[in-house]
C-alpha positions in Angstrom: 167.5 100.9 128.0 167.0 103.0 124.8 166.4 105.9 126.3 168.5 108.1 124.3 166.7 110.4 122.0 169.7 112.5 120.8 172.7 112.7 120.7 174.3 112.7 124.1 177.2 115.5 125.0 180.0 116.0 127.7 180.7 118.9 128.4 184.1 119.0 129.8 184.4 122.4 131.5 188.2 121.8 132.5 191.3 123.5 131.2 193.7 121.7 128.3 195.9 120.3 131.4 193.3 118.8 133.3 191.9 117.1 129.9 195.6 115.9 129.4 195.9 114.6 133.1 192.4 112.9 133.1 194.0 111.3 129.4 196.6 110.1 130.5 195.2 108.8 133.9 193.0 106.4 131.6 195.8 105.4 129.3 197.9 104.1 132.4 194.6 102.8 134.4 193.2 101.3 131.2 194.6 97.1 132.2 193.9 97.9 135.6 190.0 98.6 134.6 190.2 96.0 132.4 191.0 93.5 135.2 188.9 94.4 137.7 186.3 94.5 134.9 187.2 91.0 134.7 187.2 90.1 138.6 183.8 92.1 139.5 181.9 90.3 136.7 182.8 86.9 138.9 182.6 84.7 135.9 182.5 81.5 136.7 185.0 79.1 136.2 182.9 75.7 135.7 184.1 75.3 132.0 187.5 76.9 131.5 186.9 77.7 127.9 183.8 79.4 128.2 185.7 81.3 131.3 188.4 82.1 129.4 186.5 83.3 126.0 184.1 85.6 128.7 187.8 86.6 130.2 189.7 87.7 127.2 186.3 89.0 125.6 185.6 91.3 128.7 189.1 92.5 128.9 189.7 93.3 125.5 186.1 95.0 125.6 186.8 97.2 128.7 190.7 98.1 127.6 189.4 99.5 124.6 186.5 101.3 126.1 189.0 102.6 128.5 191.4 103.9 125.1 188.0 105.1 123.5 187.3 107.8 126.5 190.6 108.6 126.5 191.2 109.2 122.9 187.8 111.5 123.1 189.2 113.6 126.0 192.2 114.3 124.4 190.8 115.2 121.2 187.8 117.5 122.9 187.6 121.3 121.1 186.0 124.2 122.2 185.5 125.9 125.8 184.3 124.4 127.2 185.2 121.1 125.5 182.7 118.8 124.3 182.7 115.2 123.4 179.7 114.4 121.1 178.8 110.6 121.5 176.9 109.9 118.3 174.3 107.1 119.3 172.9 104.8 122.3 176.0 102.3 121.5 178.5 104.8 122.0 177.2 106.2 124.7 176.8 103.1 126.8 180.7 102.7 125.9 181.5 105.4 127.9 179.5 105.1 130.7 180.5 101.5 131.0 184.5 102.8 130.8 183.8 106.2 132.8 182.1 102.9 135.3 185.4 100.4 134.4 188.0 103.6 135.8 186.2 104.6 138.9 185.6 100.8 140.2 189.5 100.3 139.5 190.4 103.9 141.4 188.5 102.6 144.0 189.4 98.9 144.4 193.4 99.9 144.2 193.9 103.4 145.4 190.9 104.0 147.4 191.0 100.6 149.2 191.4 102.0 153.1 188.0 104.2 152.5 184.8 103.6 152.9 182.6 103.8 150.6 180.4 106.3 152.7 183.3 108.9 152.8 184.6 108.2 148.9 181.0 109.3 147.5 180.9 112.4 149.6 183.9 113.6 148.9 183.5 116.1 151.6 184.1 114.0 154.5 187.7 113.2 153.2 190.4 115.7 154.3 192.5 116.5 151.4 195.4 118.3 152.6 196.1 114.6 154.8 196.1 112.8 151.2 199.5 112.1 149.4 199.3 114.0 146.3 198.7 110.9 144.0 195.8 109.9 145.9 194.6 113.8 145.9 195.0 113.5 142.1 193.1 110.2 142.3 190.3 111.6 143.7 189.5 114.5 141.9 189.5 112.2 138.5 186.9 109.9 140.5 185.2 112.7 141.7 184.8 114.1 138.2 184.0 110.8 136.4 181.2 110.4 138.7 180.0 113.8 137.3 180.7 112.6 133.8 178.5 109.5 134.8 175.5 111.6 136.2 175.4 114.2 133.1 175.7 111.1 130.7 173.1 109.3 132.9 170.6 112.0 132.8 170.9 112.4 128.7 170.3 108.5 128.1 167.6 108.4 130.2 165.9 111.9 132.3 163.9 109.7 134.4 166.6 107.8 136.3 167.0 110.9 138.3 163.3 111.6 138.9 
């Protein structure tokens, strides 16, 4: 999929705190993504080494992709702040983390709702929420926008 035919921005057009919240969200939900990286990919467990090499690899990969988002968001200038991901590589990094953290938010603190009523956002009622999980939302609410706008830069025609 080498779409990518520059270099690919986020904008993020949040205040300081909500980039500090959204950091440290990732930072604290970085194993979390990592395992249910791990679990999703459903490796299979025929030869234990090979499962366990795919295991740590995976892992590893997806912490650090995780840290890599974070470390961006928190180091974002400018207003709005942009993150300027420098090549196709990077880029797929963070959509595969910006992926990782919204599969996690949704297989442990989004468990009890459907899918149908997660993705439209609208349907949910947020004053009944417990504040956590209002918090929880708007950061998967917002890395699915992150996930379109990087989307549509690596490759325009996936929306079309």
């Amino acid at each position: 999929m080498p779409c990518l035919k520059k270099m690919a921005e986020l904008r993020l057009s949040m205040t300081a705190e909500a980039r500090t919240v959204l950091t440290d969200l990732l930072r604290l939900i970085a194993p979390a993504a990592a395992r249910v990286a791990v679990n999703r990919a459903n490796i299979p467990d025929t030869d234990m080494e090979v499962a366990g090499f795919w295991t740590e690899t995976l892992s590893a990969q997806a912490s650090e992709e995780a840290r890599l988002l974070a470390a961006a968001f928190s180091n974002a200038k400018g207003d709005p702040a942009v993150v300027v991901l420098k090549n196709d590589a990077q880029a797929h990094a963070f959509l595969r983390a910006l992926s990782a953290v919204r599969l996690a938010l949704r297989d442990l603190v989004f468990a009890d709702i459907t899918d149908a009523q997660l993705e439209s956002n609208d349907e949910l009622d947020d004053e009944s929420l417990p504040t956590e999980k209002r918090h929880a939302l708007a950061c998967y609410a917002c890395f699915g926008l992150l996930q379109q706008s990087l989307i549509s830069q690596l490759c325009p025609e996936a929306f079309d």
